[in-house]
C-alpha positions as CSV (number, residue, x, y, z in Angstrom):
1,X,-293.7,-49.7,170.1
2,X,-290.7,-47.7,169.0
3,X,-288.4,-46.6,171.7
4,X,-287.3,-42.7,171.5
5,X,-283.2,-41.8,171.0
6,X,-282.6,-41.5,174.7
7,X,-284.2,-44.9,175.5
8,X,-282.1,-47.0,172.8
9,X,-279.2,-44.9,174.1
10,X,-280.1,-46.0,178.0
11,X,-280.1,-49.6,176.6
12,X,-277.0,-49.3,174.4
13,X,-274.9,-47.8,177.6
14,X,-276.4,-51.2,179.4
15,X,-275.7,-53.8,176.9
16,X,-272.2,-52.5,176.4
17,X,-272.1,-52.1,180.7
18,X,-273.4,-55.7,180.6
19,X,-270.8,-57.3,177.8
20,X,-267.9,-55.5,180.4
21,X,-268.6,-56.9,183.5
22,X,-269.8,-60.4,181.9
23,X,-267.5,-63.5,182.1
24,X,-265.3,-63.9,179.3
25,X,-264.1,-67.3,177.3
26,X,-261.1,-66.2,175.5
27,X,-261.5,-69.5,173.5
28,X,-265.1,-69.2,172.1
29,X,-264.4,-65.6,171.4
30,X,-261.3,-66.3,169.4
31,X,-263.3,-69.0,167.2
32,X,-266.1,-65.6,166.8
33,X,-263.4,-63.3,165.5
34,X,-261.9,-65.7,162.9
35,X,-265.2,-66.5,161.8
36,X,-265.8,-62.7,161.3
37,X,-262.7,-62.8,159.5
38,X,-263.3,-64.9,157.1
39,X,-266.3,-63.7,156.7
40,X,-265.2,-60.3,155.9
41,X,-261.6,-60.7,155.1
42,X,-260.4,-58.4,157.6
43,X,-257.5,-59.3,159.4
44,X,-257.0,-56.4,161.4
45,X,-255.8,-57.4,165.3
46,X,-255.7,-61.1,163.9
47,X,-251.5,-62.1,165.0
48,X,-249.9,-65.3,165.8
49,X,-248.1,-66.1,168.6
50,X,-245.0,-64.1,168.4
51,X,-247.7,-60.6,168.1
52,X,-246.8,-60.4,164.1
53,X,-249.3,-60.0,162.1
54,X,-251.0,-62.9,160.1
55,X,-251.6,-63.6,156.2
56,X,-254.5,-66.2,157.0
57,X,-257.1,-66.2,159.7
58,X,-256.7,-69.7,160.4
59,X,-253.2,-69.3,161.7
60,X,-254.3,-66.5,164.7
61,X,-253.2,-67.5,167.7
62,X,-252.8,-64.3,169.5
63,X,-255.6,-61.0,169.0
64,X,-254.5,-57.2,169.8
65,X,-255.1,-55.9,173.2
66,X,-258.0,-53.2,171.3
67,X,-259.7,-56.2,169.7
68,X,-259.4,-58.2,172.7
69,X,-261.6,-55.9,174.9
70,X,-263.8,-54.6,171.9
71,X,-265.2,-58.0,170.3
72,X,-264.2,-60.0,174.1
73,X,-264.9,-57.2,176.7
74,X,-262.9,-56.4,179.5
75,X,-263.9,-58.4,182.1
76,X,-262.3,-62.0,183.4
77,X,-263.1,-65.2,182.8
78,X,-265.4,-67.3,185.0
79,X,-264.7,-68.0,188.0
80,X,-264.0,-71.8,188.6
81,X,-264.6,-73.4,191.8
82,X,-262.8,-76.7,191.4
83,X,-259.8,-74.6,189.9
84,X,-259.6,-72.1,192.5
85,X,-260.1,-74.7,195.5
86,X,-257.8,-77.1,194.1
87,X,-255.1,-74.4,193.4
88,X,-255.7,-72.4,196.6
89,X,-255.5,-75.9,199.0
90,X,-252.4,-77.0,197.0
91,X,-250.0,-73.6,196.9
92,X,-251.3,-71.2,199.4
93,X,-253.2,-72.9,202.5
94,X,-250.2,-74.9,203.5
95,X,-247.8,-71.5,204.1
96,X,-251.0,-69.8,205.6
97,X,-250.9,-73.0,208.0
98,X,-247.1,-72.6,208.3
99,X,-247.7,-68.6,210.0
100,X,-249.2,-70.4,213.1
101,X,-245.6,-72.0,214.1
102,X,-243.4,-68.7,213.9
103,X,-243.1,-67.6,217.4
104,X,-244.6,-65.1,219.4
105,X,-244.8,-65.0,222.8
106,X,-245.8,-61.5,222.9
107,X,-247.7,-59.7,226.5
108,X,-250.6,-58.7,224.4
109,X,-252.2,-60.7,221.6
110,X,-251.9,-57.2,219.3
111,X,-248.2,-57.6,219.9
112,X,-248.3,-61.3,217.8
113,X,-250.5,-60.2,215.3
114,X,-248.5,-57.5,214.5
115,X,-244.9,-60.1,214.5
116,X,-247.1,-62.0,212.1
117,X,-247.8,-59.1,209.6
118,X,-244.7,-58.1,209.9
119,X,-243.2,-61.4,208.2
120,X,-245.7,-61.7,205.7
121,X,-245.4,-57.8,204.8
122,X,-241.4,-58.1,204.8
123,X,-239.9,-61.6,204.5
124,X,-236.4,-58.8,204.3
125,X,-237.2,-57.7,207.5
126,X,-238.4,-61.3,209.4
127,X,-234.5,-62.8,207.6
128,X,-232.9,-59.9,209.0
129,X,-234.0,-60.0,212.6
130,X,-233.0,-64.2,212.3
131,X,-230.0,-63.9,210.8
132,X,-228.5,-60.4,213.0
133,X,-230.1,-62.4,215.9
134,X,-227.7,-65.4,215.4
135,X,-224.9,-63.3,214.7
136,X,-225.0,-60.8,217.5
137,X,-224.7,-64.1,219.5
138,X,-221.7,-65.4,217.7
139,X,-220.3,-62.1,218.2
140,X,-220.5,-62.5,222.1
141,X,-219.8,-65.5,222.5
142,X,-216.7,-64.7,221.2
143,X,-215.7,-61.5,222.9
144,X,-216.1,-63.6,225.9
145,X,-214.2,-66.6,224.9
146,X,-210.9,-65.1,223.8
147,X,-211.1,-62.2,226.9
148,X,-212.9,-63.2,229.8
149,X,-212.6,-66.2,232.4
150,X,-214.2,-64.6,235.4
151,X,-216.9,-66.8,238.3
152,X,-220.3,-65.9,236.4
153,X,-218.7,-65.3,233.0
154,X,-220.6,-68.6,231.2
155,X,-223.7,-67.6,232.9
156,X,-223.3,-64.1,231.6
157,X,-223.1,-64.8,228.3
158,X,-225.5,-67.2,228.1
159,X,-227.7,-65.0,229.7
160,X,-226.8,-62.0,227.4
161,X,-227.4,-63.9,224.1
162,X,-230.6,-65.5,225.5
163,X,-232.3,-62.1,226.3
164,X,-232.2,-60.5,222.4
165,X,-236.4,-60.5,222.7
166,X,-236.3,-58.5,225.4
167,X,-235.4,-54.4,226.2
168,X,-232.4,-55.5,227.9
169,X,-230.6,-52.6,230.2
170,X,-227.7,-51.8,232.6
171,X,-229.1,-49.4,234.6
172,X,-226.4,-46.6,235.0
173,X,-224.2,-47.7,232.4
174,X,-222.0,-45.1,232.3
175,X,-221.5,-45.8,236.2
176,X,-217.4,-46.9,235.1
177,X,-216.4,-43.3,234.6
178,X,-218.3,-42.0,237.8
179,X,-216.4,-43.6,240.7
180,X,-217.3,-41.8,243.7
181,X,-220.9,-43.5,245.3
182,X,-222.9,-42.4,248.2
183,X,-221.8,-44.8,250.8
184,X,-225.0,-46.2,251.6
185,X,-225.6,-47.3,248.1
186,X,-226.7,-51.5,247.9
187,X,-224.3,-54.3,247.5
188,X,-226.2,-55.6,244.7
189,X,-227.1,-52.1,242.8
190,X,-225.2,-52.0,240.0
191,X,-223.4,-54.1,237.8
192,X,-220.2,-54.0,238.8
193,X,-221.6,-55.6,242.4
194,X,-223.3,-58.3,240.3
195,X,-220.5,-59.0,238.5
196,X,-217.9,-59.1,241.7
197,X,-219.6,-60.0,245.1
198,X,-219.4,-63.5,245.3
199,X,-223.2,-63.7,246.8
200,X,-224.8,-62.4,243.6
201,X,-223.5,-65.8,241.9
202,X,-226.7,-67.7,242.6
203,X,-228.3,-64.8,240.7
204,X,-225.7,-65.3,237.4
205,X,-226.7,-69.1,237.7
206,X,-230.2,-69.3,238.7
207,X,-231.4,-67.0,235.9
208,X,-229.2,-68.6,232.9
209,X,-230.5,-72.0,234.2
210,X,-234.2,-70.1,234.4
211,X,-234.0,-68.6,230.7
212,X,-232.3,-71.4,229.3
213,X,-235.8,-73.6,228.3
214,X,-236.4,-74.2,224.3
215,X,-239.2,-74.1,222.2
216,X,-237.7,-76.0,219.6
217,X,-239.4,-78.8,217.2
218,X,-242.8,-80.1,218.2
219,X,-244.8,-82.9,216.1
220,X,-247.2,-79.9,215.1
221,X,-244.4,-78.1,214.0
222,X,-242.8,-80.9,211.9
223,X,-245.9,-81.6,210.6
224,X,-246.6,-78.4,208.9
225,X,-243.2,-77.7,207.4
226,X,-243.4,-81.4,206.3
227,X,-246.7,-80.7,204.9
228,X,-245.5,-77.4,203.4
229,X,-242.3,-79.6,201.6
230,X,-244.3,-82.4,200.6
231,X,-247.4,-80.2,199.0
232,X,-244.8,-78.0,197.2
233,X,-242.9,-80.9,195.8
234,X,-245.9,-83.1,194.2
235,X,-247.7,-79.3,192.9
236,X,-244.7,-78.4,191.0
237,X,-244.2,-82.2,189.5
238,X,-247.9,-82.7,188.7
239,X,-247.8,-78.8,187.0
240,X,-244.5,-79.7,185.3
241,X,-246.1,-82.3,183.3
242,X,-249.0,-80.9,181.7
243,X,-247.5,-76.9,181.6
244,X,-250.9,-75.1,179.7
245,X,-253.1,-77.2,181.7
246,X,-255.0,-74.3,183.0
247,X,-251.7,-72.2,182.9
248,X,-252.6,-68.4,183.6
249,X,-254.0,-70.1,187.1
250,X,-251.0,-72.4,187.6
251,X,-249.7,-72.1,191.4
252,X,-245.8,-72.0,190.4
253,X,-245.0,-68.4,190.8
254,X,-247.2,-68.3,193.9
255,X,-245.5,-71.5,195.7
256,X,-242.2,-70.4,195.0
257,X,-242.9,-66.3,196.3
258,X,-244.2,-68.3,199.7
259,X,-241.0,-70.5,199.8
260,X,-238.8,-68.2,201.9
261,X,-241.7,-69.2,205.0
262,X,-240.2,-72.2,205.4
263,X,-236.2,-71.2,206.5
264,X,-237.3,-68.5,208.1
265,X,-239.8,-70.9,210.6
266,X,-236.9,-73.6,210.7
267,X,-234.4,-70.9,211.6
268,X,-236.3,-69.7,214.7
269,X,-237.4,-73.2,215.3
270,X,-233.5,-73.9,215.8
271,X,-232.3,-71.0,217.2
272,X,-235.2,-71.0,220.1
273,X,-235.9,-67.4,221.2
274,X,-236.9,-66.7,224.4
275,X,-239.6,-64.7,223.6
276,X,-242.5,-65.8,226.1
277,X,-242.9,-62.6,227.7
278,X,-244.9,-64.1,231.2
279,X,-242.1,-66.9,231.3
280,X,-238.7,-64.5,231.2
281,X,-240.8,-62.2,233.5
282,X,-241.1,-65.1,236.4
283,X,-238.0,-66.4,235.5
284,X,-236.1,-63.1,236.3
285,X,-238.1,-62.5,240.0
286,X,-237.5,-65.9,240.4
287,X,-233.7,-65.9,240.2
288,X,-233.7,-62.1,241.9
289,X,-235.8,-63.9,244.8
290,X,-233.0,-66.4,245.0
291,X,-230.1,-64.1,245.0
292,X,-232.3,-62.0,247.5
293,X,-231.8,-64.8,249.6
294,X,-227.8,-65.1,249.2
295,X,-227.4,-61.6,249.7
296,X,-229.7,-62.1,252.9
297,X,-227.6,-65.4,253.9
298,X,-223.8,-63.8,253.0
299,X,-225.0,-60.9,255.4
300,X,-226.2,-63.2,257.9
301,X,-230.0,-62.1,257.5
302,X,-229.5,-58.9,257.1
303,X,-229.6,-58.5,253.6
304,X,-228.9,-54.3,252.2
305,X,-231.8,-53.1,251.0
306,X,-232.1,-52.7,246.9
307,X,-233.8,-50.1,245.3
308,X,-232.4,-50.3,241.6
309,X,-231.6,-53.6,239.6
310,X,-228.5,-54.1,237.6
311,X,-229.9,-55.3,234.7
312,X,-233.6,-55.5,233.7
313,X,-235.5,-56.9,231.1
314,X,-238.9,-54.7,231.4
315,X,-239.0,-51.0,230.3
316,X,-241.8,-48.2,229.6
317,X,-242.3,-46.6,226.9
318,X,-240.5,-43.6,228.4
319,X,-237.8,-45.7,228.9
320,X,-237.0,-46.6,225.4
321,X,-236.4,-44.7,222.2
322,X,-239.2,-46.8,220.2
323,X,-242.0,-48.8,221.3
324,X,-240.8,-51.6,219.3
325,X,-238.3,-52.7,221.7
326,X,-240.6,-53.9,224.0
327,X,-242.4,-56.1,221.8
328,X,-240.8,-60.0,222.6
329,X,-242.2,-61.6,219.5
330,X,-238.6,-61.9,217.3
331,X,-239.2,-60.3,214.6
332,X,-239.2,-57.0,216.3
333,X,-235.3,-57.7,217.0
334,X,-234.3,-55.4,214.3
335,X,-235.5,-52.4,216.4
336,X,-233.4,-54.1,219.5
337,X,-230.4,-54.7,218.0
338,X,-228.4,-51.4,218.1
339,X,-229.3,-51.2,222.0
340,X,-228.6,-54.9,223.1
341,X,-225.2,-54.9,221.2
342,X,-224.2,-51.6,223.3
343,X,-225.4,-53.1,226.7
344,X,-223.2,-56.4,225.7
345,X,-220.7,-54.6,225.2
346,X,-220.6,-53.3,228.4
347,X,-221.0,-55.9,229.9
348,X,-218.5,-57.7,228.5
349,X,-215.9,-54.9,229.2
350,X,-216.7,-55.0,233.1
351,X,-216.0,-58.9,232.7
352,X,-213.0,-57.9,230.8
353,X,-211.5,-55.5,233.6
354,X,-212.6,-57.6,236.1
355,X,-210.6,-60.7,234.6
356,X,-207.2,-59.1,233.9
357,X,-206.9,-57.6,236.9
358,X,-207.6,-61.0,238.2
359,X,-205.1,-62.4,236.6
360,X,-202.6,-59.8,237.5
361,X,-203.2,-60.7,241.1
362,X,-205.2,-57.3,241.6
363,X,-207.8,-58.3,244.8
364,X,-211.3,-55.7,245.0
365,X,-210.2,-54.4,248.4
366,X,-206.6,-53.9,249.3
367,X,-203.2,-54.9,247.9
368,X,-203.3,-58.6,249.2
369,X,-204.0,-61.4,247.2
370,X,-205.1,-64.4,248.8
371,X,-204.5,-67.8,247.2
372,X,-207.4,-69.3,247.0
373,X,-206.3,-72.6,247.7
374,X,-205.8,-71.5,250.8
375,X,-209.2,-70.3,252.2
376,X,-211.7,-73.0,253.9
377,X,-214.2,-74.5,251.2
378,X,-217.4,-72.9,251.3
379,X,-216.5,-69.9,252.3
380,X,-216.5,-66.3,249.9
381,X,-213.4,-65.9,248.1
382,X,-212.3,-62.6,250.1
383,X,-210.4,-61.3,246.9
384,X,-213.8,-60.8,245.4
385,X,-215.0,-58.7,248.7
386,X,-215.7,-54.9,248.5
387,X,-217.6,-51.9,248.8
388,X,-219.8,-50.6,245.8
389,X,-216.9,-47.8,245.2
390,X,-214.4,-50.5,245.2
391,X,-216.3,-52.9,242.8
392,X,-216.9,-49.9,240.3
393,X,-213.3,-49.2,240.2
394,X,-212.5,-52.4,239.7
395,X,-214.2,-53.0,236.9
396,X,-214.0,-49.7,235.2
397,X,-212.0,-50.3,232.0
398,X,-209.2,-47.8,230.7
399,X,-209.7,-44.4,229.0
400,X,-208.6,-46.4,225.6
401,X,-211.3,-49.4,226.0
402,X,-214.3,-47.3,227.3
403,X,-217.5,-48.7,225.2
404,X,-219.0,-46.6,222.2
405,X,-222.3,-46.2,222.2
406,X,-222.3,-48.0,218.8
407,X,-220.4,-51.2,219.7
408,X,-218.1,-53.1,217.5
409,X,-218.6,-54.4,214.1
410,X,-222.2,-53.6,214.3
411,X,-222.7,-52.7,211.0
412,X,-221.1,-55.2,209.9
413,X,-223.4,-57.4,210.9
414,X,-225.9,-55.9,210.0
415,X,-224.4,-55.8,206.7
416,X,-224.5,-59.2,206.5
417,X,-227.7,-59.7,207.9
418,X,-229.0,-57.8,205.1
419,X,-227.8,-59.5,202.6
420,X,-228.8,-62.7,203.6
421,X,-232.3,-61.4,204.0
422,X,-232.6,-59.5,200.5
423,X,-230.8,-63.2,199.1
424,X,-233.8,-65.2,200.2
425,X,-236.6,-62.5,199.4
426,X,-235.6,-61.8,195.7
427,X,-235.1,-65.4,195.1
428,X,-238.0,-66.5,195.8
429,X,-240.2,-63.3,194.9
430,X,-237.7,-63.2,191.6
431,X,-238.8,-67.3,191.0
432,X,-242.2,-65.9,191.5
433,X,-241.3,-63.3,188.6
434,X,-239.7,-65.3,185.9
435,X,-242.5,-67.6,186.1
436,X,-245.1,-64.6,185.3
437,X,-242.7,-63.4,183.0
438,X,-242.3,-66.0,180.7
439,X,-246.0,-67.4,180.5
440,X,-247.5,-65.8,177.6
441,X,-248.1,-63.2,177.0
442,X,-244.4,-62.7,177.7
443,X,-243.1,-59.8,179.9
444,X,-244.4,-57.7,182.7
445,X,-248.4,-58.1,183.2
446,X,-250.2,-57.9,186.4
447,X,-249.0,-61.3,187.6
448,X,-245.6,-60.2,187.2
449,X,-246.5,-56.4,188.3
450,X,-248.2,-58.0,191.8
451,X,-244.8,-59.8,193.0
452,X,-242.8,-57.1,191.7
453,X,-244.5,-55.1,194.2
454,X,-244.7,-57.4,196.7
455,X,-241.0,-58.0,196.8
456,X,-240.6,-54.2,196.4
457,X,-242.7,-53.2,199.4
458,X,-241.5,-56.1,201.4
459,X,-237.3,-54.1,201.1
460,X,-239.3,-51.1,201.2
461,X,-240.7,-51.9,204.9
462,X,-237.4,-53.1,205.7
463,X,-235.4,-50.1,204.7
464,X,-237.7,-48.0,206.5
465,X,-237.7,-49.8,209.8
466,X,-234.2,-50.3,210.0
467,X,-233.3,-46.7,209.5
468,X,-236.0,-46.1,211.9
469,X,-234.1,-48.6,214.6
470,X,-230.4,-46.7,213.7
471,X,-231.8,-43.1,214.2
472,X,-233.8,-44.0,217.7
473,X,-230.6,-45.7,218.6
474,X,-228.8,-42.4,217.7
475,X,-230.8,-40.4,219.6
476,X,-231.2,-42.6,222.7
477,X,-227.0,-41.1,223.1
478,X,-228.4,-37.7,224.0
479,X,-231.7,-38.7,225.8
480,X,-229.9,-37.8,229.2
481,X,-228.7,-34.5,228.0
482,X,-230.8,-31.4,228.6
483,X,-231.3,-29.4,226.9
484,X,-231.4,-32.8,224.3
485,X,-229.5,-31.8,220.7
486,X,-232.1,-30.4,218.1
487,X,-230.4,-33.2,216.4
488,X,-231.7,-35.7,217.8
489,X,-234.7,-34.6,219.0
490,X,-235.4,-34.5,214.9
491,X,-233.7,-38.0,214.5
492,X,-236.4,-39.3,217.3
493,X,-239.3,-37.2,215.1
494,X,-238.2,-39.1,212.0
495,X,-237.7,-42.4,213.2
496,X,-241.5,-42.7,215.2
497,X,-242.9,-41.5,211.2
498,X,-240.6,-44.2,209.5
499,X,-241.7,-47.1,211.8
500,X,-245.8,-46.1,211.5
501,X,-245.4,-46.1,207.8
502,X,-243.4,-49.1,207.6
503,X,-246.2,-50.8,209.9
504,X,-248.4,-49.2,207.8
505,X,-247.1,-51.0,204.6
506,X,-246.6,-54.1,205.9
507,X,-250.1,-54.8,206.9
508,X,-251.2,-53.0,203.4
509,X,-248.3,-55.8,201.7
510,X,-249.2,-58.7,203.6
511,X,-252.9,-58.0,202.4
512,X,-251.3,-57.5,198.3
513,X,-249.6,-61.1,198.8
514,X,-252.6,-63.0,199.9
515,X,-255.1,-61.1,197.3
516,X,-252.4,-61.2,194.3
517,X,-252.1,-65.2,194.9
518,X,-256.3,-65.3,196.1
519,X,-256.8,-63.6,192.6
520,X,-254.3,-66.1,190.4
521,X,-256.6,-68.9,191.3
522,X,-259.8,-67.6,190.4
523,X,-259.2,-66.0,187.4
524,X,-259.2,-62.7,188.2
525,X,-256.2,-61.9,186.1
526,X,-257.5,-64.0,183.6
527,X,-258.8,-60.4,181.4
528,X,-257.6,-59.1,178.3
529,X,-255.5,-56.1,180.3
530,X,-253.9,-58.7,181.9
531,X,-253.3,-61.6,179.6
532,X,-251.9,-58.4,177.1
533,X,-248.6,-57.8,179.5
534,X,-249.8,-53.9,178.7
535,X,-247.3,-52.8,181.7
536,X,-244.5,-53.2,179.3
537,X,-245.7,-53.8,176.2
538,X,-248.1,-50.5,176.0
539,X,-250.2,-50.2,172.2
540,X,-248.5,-53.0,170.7
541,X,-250.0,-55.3,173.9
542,X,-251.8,-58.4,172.6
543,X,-253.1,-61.7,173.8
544,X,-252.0,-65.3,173.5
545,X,-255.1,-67.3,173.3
546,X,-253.8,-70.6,171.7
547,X,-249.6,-71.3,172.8
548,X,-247.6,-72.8,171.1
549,X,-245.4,-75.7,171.3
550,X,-242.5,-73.4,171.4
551,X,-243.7,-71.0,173.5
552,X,-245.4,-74.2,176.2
553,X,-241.3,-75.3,176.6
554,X,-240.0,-72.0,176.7
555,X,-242.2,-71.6,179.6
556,X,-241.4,-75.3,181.1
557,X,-237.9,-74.1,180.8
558,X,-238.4,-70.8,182.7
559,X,-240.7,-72.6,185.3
560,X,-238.5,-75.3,186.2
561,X,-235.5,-72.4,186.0
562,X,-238.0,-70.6,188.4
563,X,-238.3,-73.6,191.0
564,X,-234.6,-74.3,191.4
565,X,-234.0,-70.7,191.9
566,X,-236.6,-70.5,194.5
567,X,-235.1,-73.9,196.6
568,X,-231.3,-72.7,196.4
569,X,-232.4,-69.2,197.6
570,X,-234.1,-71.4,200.6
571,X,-231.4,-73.9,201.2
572,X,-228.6,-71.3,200.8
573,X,-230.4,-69.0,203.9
574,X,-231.1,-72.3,205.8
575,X,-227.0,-73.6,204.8
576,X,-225.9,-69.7,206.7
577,X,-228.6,-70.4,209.3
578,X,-226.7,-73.4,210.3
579,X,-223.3,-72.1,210.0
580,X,-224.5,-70.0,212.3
581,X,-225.8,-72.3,214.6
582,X,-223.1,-75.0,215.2
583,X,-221.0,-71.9,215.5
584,X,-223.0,-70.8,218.3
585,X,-223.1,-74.3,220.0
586,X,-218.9,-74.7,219.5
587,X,-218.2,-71.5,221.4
588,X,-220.6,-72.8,224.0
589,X,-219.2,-75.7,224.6
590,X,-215.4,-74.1,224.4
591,X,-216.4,-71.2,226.7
């Protein structure tokens, strides 16, 4: 039976559908074109391995990216389930594993999912809230230590550099420039009360004892970064030795993108954020219960009654200029930052005041001082006595030392912070790249292309949500104003669309980080666009089917090149981490 023109057409436009979407062996089709070759003495698309041209069909080792897809098709190689299980349990299952022990803490279970696809989606962004984190705390610890010596100044601080997971506030801030108070107003209703009467000192010292647990190292945590180390270590030596075993689904590149994980889960690990959202809840109306009760004893049972707090950790979302800041889980510290530097500060200047004029012999209520050697023990020292008016004077700092809403050397850390971050991500993502880079094909393929983007959606995410955090913090200066600035009403516009599109991406980028190392083990890449480096190579692309020896210890080189850069990148951020840290603990014990 003879088939018409349209039939044999039909079953043309299937074979050839058929040979695309077919596995491919790059081998066994390599062996058919140089048989072809000889066969017909055409050497057209026949090259060796440096893409030139060759005289003699036996010495092809590399084909044109044209012949590659005409006589090989363009579709990958098999799949291979020992390769791909073997590869994905050795490199990626252990830093999946390592995810579970960042910490989250958060009041809804959306709230941790979302910490966790922000790390994966911006490693920049997960440094950068650790490192600013540990240096906002240096930073007050050390205001404190060289300025301020008041009762409940250790307490203070502690408490101030414990509660960075949290939307921290001093409710009417700005009360130092507005001195004149209803007379009626609460012994304990604003900060400079908290900070002075000598009752709310169970409250200073019950709620730094209350926040100061840790969620440090647990044997499930040690495990996995142990397991992490240890996998990483033997993958990289057993790949090391045999380099073109299986080399386009070698786990290098993808180990060494996944190796900033493992300082960023040792830094928080260290540091210890309180970021349990139920626990700093009770532990704050625990310790306000308690200084309830001193208030209630110090006014012999009749204790003023309190209808504002001076500080609070909880907030609505019409309390806050993004919804970010009430999210605990750490991560989300970036969009905190701005705000809890300007409510330390202010602290910190209250404690200021109040210590100099303590030291100048300055009481709250009169012009008396009374030696306090001299007063019976146990009872309140009366230069510390005084009406809310009198407290807020006394604390209120001079015209010269008022607090900016931008506090001190901010940007500087976050200067720092950044770079830190943007350190470990390119040296790992960039170990990730140089081993793509150099495996032949050289140059930038889709291996390559896939980290490239990863890294550059992971600064992109972070660019985005920090400029997001600086303009909400901007316009959070003229939220009390009415009517508010144009300003910053557009600053507040702008920042709400850079954080949803950062989010956005970072869920989209966590997905391209799991996918681009999912598809290195199971030969997905393994196609002729791929293996032909066509991003940067463009017509003259070709394929290396057959390395050579040159090219197997050029790529040794640049994989063992890859690996170190990778672990110094790591053990540099961990080496600042811990700067940081015994920094932290020296002023502690000094202060």
């Amino acid at each position: 039976m003879r088939l018409n023109k349209g039939s044999q057409a039909c079953l043309l436009l299937l074979a050839h559908a058929a040979r695309q979407v077919a596995a491919v062996n790059f081998t066994q089709c390599l062996s058919t074109i140089v048989q072809n070759a000889d066969a017909t003495n055409n050497l057209s698309g026949l090259l060796n391995g440096e893409g030139q041209p060759v005289a003699n069909a036996s010495d092809t080792k590399a084909i044109s990216y044209w012949l590659c897809t005409s006589a090989c098709g363009a579709g990958p190689e098999p799949f291979q389930w020992s390769v791909f299980s073997q590869e994905f349990s050795a490199w990626l299952l252990p830093f999946l594993a390592l995810i579970s022990q960042l910490p989250f803490g958060g009041q809804y279970r959306l709230d941790n999912l979302m910490s966790a696809l922000l790390t994966v989606g911006s490693p920049v962004l997960a440094g950068y809230s650790l490192i600013v984190t540990l240096l906002n705390s240096c930073w007050i610890h050390r205001r404190f230590r060289q300025s301020v010596d008041y009762p409940n100044a250790r307490s203070a601080v502690s408490i101030l550099s414990s509660l960075q997971q949290v939307p921290l506030r001093v409710c009417f801030a700005d009360l130092p420039s507005l001195i004149i108070l209803p007379e009626n107003d609460s012994w304990w209703r604003y900060l400079p009360s908290l900070i002075i009467l000598p009752e709310n000192d169970s409250w200073w010292r019950c709620f730094a004892e209350f926040v100061d647990y840790t969620h440090t190292w647990s044997i499930a945590s040690a495990t996995s970064i142990a397991w992490v180390i240890i996998a990483y270590v033997l993958t990289v030596a057993n790949s090391l030795s045999d380099v073109y075993a299986n080399v386009q689904s070698q786990g290098e590149a993808t180990g060494s993108m996944w190796l900033w994980l493992i300082p960023i889960v040792v830094g928080w690990l260290q540091l210890s954020p309180k970021c349990d959202f139920v626990r700093l809840e009770a532990a704050y109306e625990r310790a306000e219960r308690l200084g309830r009760a001193a208030i209630a004893a110090a006014h012999r049972g009749q204790a003023p009654a309190i209808t504002q707090r001076a500080l609070t950790i909880t907030a609505t979302e019409e309390d806050v200029m993004s919804p970010d800041e009430l999210h605990t889980p750490p991560v989300f510290n970036y969009s905190r930052s701005l705000r809890w530097a300007s409510t330390a500060e202010t602290t910190f200047l209250m404690f200021k005041r109040a210590t100099e004029r303590s030291r100048d012999g300055i009481p709250v209520r009169g012009t008396a001082w009374v030696d306090p050697q001299t007063r019976s023990p146990g009872a309140a020292d009366p230069n510390r006595l005084g009406s809310c008016q009198e407290t807020a004077a006394y604390c209120a700092p001079p015209h010269d030392e008022r607090g900016s809403h931008w506090a001190p050397g901010v940007f500087t850390r976050m200067a720092v912070a950044s770079c830190a971050a943007l350190a470990l991500q390119w040296g790992t993502v960039g170990a990730a790249f140089i081993v793509a880079y150099f495996t032949p094909t050289t140059k930038i393929g889709c291996r390559s292309m896939s980290y490239l983007a990863y890294g550059g959606f992971s600064t992109l995410i972070w660019v985005l949500l920090l400029t997001s955090s600086i303009l909400a913090h901007y316009s959070a200066a003229y939220s009390r104003r009415m009517p508010e600035p144009l300003s910053a009403r557009m600053a507040l516009g702008l920042s709400h669309w850079l954080r949803w599109t950062g989010k956005l991406l970072a869920i989209v980028n966590s997905a391209v980080v799991i996918l681009a190392s999912v598809f290195q083990y199971s030969s997905f890449y393994d196609r002729c666009y791929c293996n032909s480096s066509v991003f940067s190579r463009g017509g003259g692309a070709y394929a290396v089917i057959i390395e050579t020896a040159a090219q197997a210890a050029q790529a040794k080189s640049a994989w063992i090149g890859a690996v170190a850069l990778a672990c110094v990148s790591a053990a540099g951020f961990l080496g600042l981490l811990n700067v940081l840290v015994d920094r932290i603990a020296r002023l502690e014990v000094a202060s």
